[in-house]
N, C-alpha and C positions, 0 to 999 in steps of 0.2 A: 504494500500500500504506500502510497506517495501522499507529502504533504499538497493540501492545495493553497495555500498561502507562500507556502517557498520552494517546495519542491523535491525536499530530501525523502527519502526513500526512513518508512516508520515500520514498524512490524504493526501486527494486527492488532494487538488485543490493549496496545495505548489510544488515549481518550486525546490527549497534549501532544505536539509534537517536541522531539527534544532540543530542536534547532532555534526554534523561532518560536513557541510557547503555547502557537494556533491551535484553537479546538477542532481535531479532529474528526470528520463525519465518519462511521463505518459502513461502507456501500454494499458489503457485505448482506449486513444485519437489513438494513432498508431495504423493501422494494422499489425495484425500477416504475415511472409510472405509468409507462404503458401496459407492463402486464398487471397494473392497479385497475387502467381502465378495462383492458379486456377481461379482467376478475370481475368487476361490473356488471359489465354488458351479460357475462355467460352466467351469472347470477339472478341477473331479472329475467333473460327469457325462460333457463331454463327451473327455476323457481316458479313461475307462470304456469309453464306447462306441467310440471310433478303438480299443481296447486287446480290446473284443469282433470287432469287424471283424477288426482284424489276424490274430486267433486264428482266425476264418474262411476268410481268405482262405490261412495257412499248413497248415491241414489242409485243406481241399479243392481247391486251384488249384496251389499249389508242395508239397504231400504230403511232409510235413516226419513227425517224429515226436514222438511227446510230452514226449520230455524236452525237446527243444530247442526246440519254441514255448511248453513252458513255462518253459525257461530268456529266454528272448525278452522275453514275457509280465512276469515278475519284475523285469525289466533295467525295461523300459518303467514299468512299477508303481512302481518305485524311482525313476526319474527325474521321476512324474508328482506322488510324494507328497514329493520335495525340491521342487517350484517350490510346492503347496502351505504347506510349508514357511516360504518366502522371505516368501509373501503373508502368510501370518500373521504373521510378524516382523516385518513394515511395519506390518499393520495393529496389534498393539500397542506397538509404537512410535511410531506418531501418536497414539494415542490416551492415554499417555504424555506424550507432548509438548504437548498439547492439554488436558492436565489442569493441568499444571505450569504452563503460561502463561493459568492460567483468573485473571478479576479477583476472582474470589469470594476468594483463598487470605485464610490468615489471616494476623493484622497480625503476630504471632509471626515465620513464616514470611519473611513482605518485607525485609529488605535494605535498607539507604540506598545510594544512588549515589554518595555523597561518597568519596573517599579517606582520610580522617581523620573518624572520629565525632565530632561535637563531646562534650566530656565533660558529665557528669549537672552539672544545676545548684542549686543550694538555695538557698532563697530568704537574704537576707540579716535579720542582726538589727532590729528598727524601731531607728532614730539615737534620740536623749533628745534631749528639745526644750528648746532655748537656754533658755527663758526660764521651764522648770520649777522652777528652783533660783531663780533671781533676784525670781520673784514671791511664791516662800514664804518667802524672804529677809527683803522689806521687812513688818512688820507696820502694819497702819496706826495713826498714831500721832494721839492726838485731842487737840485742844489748845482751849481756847476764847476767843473769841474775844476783845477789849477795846473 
């Protein structure tokens, strides 16, 4: 596994990288979110159809009555559209978490790793140079010669 903040190469089962201090995603553990969506989709239709069946098989084979396979029906329905649910919560929550550790983010955004910021710096005054006084000091003095 690779950091994605710097890039050094982590072992798995660290949360920090040891380089640079970034919290670690493990891509491992997450699902990707495509197979989030198509967990979805193969969720609802075929949840639908076992929930058609079922309805089937209690009016014509166990001769039920209608409150009660559609009290059945509603239970099944409700349990089919909480694991829905769940998938969707994963799936925007990686894709959350996927945003947040994108290297695009802005420089605003990023954080130093340091413990202590160093504080802001300003540049210092230019020093006066030794030998600015000393040379408009001396005038030169002409003398001639004998």
């Amino acid at each position: 596994m690779y950091c994605s903040s710097c890039g050094s190469a982590v072992p798995n089962q660290l949360t920090f990288c040891n380089k640079c201090g970034a919290k670690l995603i493990n891509t491992a553990a997450s699902p990707r979110p495509e197979s989030l969506v198509w967990a979805i989709c193969a969720l609802f239709i075929m949840g639908t159809g076992v929930i058609i069946g079922l309805m089937a098989v209690m009016k014509e084979v166990v001769k039920l009555n209608d409150g009660v396979i559609l009290g059945i029906v509603t239970l099944c329905f409700g349990m089919m559209l909480v694991l829905v649910g769940i998938l969707s919560w994963l799936l925007i929550s990686s894709a959350r978490a996927a945003k947040a550790s994108s290297p695009e983010r802005s420089v605003e955004e990023r954080k130093t790793n340091e413990l202590n910021e160093a504080p802001a710096r300003m540049l210092q005054e230019p020093l006066v140079s030794v030998t600015e006084h000393t040379t408009r000091a001396f005038d030169p003095v002409y003398q001639e010669r004998k």
